[in-house]
Biopython code that builds the backbone (N, CA, C, O; Angstrom):
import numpy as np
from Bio.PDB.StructureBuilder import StructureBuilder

atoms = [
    (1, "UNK", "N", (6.469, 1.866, 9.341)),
    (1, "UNK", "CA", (6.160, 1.637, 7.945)),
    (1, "UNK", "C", (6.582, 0.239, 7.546)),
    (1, "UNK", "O", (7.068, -0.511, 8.393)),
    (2, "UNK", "N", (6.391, -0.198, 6.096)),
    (2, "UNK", "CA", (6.763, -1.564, 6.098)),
    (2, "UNK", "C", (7.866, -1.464, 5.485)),
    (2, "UNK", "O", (8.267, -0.320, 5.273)),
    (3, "UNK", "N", (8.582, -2.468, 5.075)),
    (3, "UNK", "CA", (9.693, -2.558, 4.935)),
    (3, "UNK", "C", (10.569, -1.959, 3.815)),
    (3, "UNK", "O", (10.629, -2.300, 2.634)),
    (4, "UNK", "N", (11.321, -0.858, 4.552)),
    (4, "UNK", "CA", (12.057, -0.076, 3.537)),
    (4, "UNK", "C", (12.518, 0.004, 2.450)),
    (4, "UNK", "O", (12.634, 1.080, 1.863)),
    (5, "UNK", "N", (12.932, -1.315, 1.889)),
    (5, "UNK", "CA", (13.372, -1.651, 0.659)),
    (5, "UNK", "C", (12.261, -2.342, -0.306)),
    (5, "UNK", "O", (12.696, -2.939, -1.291)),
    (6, "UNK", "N", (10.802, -2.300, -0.084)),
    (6, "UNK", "CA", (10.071, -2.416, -1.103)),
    (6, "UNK", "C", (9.793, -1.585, -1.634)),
    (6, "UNK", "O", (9.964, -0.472, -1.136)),
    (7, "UNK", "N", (9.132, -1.769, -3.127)),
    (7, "UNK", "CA", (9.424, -1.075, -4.517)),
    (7, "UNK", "C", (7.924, -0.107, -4.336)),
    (7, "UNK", "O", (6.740, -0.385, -4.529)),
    (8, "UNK", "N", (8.449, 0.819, -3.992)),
    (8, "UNK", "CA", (7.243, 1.905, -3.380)),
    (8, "UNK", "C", (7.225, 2.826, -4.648)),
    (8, "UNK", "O", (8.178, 3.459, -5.104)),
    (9, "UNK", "N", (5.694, 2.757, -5.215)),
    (9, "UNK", "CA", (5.387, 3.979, -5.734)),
    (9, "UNK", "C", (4.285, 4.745, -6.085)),
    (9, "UNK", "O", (3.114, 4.404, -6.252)),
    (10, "UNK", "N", (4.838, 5.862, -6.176)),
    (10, "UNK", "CA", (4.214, 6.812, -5.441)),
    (10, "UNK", "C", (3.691, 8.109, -6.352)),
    (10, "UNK", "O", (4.300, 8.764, -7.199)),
    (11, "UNK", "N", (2.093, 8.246, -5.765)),
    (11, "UNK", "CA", (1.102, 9.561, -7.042)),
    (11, "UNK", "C", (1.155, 10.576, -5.889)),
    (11, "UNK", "O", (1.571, 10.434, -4.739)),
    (12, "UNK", "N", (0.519, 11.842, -6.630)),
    (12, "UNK", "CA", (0.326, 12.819, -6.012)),
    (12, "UNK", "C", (-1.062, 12.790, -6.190)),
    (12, "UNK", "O", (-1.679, 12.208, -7.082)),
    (13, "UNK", "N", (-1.535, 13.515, -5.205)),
    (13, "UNK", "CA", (-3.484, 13.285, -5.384)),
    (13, "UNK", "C", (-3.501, 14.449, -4.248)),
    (13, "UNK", "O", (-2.817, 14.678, -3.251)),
    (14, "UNK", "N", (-4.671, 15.106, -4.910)),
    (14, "UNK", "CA", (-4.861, 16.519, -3.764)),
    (14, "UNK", "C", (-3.976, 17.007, -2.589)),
    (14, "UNK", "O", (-4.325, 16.728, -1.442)),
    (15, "UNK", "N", (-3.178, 17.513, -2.750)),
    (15, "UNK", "CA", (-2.187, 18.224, -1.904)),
    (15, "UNK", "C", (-1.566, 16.705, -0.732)),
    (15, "UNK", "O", (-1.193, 16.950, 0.415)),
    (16, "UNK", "N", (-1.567, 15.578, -1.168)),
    (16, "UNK", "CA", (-1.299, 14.167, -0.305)),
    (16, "UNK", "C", (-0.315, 13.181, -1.503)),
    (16, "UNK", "O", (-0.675, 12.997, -2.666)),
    (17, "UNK", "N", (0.847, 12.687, -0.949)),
    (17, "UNK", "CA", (1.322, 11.380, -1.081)),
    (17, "UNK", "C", (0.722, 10.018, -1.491)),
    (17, "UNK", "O", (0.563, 9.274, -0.524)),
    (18, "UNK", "N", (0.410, 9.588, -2.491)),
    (18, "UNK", "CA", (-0.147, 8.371, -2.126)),
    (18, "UNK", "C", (1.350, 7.119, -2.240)),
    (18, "UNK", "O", (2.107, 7.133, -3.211)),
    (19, "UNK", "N", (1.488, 6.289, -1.245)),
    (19, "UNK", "CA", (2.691, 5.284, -1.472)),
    (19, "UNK", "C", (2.332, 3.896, -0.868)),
    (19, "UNK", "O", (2.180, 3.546, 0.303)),
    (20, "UNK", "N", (2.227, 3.072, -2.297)),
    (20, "UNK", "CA", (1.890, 1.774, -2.320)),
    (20, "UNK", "C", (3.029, 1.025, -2.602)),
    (20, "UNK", "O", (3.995, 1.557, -3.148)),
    (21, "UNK", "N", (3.022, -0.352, -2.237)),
    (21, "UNK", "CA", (3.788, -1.212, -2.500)),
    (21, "UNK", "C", (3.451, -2.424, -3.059)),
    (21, "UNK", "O", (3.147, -3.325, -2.276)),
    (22, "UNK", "N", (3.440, -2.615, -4.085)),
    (22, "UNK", "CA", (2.389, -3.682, -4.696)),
    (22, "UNK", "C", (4.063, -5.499, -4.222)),
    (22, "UNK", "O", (5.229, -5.638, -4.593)),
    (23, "UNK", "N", (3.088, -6.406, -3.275)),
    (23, "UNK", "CA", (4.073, -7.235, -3.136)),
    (23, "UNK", "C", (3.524, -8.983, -3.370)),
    (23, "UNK", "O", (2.531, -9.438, -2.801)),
    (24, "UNK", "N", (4.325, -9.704, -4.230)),
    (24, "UNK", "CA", (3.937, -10.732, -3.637)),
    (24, "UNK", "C", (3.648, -11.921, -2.946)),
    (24, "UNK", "O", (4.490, -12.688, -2.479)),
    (25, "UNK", "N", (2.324, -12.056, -2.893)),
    (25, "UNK", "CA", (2.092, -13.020, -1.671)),
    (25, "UNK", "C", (2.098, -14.647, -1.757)),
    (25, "UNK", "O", (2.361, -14.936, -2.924)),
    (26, "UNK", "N", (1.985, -15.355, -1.284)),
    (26, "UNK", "CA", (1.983, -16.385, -1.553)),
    (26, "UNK", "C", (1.253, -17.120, -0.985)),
    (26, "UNK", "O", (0.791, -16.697, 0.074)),
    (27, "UNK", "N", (0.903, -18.322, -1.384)),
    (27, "UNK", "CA", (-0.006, -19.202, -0.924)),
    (27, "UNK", "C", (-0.558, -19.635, 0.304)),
    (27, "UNK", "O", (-0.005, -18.908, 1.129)),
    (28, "UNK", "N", (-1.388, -20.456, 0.959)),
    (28, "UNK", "CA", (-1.237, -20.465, 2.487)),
    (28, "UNK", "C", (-0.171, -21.717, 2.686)),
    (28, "UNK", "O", (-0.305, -22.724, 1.991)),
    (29, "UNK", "N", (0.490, -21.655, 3.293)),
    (29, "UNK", "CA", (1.599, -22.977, 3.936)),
    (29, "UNK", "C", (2.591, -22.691, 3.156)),
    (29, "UNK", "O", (3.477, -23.400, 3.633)),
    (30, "UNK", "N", (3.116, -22.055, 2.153)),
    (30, "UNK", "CA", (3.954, -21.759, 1.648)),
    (30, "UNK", "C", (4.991, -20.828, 2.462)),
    (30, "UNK", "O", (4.497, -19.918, 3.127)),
    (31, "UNK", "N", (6.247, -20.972, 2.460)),
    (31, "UNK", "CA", (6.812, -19.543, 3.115)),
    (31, "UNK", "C", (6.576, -18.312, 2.674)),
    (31, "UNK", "O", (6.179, -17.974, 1.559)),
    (32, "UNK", "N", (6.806, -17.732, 3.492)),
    (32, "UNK", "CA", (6.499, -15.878, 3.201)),
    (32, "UNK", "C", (7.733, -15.015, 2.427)),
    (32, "UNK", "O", (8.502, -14.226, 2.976)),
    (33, "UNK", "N", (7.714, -15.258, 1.498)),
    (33, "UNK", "CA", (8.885, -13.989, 0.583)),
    (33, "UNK", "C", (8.110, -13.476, -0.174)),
    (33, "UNK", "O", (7.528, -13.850, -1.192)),
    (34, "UNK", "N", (8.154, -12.215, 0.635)),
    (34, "UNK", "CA", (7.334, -10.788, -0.202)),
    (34, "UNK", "C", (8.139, -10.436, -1.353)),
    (34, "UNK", "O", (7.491, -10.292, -2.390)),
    (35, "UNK", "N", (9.395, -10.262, -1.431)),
    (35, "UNK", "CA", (10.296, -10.148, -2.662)),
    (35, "UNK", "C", (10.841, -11.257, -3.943)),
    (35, "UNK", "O", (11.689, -11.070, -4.815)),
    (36, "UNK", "N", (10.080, -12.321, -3.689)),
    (36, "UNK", "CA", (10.683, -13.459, -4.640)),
    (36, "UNK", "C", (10.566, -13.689, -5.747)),
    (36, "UNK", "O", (9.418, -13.940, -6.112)),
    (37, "UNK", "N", (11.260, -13.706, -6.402)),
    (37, "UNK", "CA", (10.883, -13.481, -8.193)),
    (37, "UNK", "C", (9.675, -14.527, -8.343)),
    (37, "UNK", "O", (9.717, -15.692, -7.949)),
    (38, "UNK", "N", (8.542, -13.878, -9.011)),
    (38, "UNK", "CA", (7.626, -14.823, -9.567)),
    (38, "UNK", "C", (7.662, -15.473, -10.226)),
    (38, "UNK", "O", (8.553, -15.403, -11.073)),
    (39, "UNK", "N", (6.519, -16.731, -10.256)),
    (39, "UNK", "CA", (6.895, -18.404, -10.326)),
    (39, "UNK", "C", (6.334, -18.178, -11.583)),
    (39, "UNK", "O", (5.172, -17.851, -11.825)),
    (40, "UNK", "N", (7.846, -18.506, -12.873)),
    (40, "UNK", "CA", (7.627, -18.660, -14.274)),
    (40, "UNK", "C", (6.923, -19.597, -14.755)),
    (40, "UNK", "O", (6.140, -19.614, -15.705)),
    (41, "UNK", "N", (7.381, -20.685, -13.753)),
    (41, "UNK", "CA", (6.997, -21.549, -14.259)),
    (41, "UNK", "C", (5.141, -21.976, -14.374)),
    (41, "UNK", "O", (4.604, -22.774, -15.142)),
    (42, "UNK", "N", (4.645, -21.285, -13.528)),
    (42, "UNK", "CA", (3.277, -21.765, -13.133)),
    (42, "UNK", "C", (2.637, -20.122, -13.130)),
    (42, "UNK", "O", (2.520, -19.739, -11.966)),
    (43, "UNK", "N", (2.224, -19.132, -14.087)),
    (43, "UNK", "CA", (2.424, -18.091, -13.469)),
    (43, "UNK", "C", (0.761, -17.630, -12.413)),
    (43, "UNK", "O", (0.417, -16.695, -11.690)),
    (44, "UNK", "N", (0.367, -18.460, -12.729)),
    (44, "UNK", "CA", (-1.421, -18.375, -12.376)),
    (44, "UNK", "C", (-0.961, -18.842, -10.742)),
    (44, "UNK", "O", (-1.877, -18.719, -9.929)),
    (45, "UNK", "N", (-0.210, -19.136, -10.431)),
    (45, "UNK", "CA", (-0.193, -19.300, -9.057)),
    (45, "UNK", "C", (0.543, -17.953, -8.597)),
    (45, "UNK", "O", (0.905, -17.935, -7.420)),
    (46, "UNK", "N", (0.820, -16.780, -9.413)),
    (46, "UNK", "CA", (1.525, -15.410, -8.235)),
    (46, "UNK", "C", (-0.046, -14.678, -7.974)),
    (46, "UNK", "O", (-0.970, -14.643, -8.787)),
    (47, "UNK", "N", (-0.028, -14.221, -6.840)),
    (47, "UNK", "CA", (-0.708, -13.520, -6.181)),
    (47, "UNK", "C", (0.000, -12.465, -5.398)),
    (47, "UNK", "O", (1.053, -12.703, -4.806)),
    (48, "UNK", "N", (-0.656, -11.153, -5.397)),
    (48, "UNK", "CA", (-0.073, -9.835, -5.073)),
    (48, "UNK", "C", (-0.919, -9.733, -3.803)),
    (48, "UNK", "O", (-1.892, -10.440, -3.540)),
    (49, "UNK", "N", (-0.362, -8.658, -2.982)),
    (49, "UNK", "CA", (-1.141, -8.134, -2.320)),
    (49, "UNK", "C", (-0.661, -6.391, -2.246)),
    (49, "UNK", "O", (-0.567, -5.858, -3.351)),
    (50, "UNK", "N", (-0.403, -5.625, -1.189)),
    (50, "UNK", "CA", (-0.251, -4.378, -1.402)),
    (50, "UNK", "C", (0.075, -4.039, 0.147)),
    (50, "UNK", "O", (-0.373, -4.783, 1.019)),
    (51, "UNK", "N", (0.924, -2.815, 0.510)),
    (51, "UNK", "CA", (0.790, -1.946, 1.596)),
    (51, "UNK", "C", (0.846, -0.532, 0.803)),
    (51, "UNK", "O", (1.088, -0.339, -0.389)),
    (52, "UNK", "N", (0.537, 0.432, 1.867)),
    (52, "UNK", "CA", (0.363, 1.497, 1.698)),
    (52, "UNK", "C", (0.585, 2.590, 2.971)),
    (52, "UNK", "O", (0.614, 2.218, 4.144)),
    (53, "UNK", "N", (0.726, 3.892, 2.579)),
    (53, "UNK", "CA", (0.611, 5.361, 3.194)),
    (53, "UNK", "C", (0.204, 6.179, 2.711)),
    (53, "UNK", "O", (0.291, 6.204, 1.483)),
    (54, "UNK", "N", (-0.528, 7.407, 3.494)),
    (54, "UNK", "CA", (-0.413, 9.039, 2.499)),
    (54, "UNK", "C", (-0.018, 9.331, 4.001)),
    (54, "UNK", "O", (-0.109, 8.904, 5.152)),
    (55, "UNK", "N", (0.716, 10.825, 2.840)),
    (55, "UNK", "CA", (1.190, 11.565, 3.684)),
    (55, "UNK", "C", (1.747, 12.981, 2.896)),
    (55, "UNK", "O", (2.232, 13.247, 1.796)),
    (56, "UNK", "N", (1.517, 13.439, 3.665)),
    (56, "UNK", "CA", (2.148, 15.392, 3.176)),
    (56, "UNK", "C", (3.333, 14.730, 2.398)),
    (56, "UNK", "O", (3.950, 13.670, 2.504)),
    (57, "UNK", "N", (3.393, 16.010, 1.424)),
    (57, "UNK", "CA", (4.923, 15.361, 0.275)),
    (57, "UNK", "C", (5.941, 15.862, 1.271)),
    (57, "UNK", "O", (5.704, 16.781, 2.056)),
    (58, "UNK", "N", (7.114, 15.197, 1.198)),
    (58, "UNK", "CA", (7.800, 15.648, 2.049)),
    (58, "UNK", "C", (8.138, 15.174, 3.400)),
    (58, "UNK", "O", (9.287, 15.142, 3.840)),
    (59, "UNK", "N", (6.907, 14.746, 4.142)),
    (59, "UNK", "CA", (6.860, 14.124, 5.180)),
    (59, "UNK", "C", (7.806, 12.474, 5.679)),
    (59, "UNK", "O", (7.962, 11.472, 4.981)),
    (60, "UNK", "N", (8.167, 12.665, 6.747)),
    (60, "UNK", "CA", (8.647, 11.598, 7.035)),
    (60, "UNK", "C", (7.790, 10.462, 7.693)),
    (60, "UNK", "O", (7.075, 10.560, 8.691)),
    (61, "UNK", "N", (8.003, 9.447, 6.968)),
    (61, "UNK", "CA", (6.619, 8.161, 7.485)),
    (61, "UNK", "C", (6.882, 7.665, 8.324)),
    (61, "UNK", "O", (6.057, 7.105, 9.046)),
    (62, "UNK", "N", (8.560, 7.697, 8.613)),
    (62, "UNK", "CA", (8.415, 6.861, 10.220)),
    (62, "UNK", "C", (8.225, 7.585, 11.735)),
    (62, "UNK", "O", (8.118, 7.118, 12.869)),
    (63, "UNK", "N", (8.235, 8.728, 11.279)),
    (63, "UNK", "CA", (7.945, 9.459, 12.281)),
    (63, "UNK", "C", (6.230, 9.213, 12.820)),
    (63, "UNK", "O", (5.464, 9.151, 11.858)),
    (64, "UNK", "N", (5.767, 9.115, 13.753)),
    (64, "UNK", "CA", (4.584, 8.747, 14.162)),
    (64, "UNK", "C", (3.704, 9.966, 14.121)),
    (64, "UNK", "O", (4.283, 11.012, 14.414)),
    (65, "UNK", "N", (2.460, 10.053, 13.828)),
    (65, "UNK", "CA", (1.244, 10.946, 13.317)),
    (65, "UNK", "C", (1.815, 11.490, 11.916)),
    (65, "UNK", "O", (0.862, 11.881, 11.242)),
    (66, "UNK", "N", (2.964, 11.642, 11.286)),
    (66, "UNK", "CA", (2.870, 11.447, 9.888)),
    (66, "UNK", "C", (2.518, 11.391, 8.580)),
    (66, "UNK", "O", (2.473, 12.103, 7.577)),
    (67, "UNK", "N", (2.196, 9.873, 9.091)),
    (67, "UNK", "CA", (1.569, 9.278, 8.058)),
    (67, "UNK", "C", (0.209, 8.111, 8.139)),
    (67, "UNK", "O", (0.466, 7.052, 8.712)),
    (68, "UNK", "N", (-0.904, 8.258, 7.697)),
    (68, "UNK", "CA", (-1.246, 7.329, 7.576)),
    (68, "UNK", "C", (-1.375, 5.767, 6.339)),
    (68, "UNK", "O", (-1.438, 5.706, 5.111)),
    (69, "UNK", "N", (-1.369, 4.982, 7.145)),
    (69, "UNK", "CA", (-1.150, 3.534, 7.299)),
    (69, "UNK", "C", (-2.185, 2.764, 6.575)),
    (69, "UNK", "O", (-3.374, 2.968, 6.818)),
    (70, "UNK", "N", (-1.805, 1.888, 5.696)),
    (70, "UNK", "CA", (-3.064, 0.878, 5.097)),
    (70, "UNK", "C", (-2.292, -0.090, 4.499)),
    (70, "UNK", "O", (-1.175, 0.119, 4.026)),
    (71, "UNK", "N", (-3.094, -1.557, 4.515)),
    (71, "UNK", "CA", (-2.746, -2.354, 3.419)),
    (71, "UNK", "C", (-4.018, -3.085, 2.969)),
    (71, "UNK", "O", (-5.186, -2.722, 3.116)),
    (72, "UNK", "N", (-3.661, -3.908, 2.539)),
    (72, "UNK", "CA", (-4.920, -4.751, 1.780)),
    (72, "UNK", "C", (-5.652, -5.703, 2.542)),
    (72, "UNK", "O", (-4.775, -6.413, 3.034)),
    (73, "UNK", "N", (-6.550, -6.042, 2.848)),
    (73, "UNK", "CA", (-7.436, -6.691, 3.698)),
    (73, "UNK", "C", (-7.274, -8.408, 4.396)),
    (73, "UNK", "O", (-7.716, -9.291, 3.660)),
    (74, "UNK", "N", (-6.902, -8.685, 5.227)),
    (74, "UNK", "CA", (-6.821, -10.450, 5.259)),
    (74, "UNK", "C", (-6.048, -10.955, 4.030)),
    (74, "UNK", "O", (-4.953, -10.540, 3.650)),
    (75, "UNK", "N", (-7.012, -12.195, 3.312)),
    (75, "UNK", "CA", (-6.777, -12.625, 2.293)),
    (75, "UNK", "C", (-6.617, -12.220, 1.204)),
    (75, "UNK", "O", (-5.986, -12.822, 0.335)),
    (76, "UNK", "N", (-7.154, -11.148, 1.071)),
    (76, "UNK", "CA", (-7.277, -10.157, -0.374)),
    (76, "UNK", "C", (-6.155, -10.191, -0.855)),
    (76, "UNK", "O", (-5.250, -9.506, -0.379)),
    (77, "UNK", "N", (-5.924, -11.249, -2.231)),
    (77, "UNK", "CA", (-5.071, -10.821, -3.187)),
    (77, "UNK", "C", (-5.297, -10.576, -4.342)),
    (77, "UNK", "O", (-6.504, -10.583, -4.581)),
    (78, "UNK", "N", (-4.492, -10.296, -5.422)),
    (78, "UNK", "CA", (-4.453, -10.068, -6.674)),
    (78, "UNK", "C", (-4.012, -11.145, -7.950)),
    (78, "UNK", "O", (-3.268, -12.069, -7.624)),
    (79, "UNK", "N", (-4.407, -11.065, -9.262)),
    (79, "UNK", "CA", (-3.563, -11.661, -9.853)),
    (79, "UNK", "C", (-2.557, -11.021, -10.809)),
    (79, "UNK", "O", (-1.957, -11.769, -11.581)),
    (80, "UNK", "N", (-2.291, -9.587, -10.835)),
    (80, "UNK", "CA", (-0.952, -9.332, -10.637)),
    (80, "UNK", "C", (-0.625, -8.130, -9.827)),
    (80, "UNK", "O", (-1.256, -7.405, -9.059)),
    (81, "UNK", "N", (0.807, -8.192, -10.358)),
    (81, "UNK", "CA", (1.269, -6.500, -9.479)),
    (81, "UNK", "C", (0.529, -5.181, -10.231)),
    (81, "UNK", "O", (0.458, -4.043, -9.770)),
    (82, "UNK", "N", (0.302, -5.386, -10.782)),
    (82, "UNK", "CA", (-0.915, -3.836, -11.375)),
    (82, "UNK", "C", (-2.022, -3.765, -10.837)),
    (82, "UNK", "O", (-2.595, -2.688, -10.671)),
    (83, "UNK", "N", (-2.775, -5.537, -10.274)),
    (83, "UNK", "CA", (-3.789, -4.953, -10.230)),
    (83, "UNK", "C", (-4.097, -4.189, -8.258)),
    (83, "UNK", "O", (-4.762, -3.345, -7.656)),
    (84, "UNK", "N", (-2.848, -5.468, -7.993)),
    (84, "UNK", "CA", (-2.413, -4.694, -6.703)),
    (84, "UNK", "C", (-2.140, -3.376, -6.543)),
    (84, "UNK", "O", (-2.537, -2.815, -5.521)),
    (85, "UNK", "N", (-1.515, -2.763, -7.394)),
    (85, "UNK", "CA", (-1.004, -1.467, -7.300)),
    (85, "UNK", "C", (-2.321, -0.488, -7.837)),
    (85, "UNK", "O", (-2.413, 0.627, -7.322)),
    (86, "UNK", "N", (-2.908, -0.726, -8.432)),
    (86, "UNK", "CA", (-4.345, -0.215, -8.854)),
    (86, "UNK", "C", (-5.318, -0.026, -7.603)),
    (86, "UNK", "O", (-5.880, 1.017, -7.269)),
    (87, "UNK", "N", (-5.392, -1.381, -6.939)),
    (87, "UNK", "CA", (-6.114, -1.198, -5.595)),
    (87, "UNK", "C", (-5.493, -0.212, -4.671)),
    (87, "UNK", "O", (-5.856, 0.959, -4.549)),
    (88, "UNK", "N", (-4.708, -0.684, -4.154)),
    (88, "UNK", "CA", (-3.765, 0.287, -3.051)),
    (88, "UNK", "C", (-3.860, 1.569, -3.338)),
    (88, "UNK", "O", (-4.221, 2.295, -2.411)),
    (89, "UNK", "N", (-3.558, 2.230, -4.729)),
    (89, "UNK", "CA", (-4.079, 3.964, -5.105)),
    (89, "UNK", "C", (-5.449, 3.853, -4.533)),
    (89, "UNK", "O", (-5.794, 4.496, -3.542)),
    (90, "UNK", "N", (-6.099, 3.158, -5.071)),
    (90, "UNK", "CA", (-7.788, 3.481, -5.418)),
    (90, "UNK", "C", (-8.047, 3.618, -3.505)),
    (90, "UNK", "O", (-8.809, 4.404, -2.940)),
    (91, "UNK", "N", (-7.207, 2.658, -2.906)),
    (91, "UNK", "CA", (-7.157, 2.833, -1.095)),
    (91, "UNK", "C", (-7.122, 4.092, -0.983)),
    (91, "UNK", "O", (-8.016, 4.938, -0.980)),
    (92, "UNK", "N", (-5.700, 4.170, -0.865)),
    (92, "UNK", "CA", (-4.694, 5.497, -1.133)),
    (92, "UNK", "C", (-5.608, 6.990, -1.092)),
    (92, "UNK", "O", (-5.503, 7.734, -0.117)),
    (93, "UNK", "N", (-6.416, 7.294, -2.142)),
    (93, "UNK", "CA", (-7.316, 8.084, -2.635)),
    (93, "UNK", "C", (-8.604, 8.322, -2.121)),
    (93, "UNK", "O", (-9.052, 9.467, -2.064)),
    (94, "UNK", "N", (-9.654, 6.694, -1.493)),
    (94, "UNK", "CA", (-10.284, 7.070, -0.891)),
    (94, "UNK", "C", (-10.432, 8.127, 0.625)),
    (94, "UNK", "O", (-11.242, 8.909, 1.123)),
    (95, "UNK", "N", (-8.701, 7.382, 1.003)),
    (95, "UNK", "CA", (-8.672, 7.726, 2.800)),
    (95, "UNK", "C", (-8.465, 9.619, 2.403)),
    (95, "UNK", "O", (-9.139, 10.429, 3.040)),
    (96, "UNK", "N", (-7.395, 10.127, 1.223)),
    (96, "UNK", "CA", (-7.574, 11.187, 0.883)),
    (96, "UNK", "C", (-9.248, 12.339, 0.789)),
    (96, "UNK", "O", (-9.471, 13.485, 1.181)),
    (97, "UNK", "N", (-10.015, 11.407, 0.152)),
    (97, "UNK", "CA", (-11.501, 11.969, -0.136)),
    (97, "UNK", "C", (-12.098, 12.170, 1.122)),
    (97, "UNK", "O", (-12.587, 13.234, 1.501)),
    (98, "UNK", "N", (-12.036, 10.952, 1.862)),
    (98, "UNK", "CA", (-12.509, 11.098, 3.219)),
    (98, "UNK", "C", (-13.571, 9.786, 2.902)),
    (98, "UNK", "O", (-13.956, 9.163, 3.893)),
    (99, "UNK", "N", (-13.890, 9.498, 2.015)),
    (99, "UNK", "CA", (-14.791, 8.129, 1.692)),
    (99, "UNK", "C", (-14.300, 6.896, 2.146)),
    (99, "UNK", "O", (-14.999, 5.902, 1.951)),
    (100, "UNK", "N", (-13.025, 6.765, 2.822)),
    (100, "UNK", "CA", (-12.916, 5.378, 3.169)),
    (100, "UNK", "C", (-13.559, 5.151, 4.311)),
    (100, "UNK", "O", (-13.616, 6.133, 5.050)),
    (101, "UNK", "N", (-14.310, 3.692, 4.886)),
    (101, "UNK", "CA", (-15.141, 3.826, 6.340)),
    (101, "UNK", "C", (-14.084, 4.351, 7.484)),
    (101, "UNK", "O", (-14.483, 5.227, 8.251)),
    (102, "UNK", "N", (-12.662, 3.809, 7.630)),
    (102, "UNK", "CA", (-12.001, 3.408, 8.779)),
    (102, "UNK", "C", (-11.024, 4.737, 8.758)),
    (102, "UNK", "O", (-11.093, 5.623, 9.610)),
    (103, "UNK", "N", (-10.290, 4.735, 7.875)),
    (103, "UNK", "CA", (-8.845, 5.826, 8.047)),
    (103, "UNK", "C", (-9.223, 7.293, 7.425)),
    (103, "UNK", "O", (-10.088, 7.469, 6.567)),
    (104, "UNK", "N", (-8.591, 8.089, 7.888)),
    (104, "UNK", "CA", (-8.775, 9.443, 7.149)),
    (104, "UNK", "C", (-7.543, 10.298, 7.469)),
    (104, "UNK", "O", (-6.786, 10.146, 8.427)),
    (105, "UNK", "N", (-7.470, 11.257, 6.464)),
    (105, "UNK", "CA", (-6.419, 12.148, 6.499)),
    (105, "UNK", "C", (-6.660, 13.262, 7.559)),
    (105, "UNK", "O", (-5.704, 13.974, 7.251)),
    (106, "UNK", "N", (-7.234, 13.891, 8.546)),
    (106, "UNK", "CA", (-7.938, 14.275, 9.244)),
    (106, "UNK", "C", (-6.695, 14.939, 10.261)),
    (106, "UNK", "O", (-6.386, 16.126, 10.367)),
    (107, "UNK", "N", (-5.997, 13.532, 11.088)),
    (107, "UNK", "CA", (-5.383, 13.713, 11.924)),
    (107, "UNK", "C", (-3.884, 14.666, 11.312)),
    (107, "UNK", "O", (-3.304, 15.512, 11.993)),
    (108, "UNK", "N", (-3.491, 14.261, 9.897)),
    (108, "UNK", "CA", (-2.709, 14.814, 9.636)),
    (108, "UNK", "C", (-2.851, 16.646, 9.000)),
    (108, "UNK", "O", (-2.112, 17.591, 8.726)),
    (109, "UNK", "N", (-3.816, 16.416, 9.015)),
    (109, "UNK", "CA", (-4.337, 17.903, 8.411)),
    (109, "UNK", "C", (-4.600, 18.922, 9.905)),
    (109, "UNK", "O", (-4.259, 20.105, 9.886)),
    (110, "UNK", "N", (-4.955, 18.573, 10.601)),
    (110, "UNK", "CA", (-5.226, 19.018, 12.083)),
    (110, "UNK", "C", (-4.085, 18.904, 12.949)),
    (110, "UNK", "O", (-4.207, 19.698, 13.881)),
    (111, "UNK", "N", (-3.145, 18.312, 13.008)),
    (111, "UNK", "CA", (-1.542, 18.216, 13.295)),
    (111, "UNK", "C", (-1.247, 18.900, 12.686)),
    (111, "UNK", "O", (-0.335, 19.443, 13.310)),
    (112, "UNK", "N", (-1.367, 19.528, 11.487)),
    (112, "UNK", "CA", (-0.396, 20.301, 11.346)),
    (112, "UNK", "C", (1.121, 19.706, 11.282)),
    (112, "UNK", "O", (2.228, 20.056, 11.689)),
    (113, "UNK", "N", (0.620, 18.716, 10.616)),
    (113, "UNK", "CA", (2.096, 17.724, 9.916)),
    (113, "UNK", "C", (1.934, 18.331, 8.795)),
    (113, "UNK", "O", (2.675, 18.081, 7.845)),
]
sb = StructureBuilder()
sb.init_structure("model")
sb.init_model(0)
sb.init_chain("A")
sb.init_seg("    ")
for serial, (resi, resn, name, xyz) in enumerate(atoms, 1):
    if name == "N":
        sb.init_residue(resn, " ", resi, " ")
    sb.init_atom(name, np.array(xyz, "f"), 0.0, 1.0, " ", f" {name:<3s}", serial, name[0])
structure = sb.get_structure()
């Protein structure tokens, strides 16, 4: 999973977990601090991005078959943490429906996690 101490939160949606982490990102050539207080001064330069899981309530994510795994695409950012956190559910929810192309809840429902 990603890193434990980001500000994870978390819906319930059809009998599944949804847990996003809305974080942000920063520029290209810039260093990487996912946790750094955003830039007051300039605020049109923060950009979000997001990770994510579902998983049975209850379930443990680092345990492997679990949980499944998502974040936000390449470059894909946001211009803030809502709207990041808006996407990542709306992720979150598809892989639940079964409408997302790539991930699905499938393996965890058939495990018998």
């Amino acid at each position: 999973m990603a890193d434990e101490t980001a500000p994870w939160e978390t819906v319930d949606y059809e009998g599944f977990e949804i847990h996003v982490a809305p974080l942000q990102k920063n520029a290209p050539g810039e260093t990487n601090e996912f946790n750094a207080p955003p830039n007051t001064a300039n605020p049109a330069k923060n950009r979000y991005t997001y990770v994510g899981y579902v998983c049975h309530p209850g379930a443990d994510p680092s345990i492997p078959g679990h949980a499944v795994s998502f974040h936000a695409d390449g470059e894909e950012s946001f211009a803030s943490r809502d709207d990041a956190l808006y996407e990542g559910v709306h992720v979150g929810r598809s892989i639940v429906e079964g409408t997302h192309p790539d991930l699905t809840v499938l393996p965890l429902v058939t495990g018998g996690v």
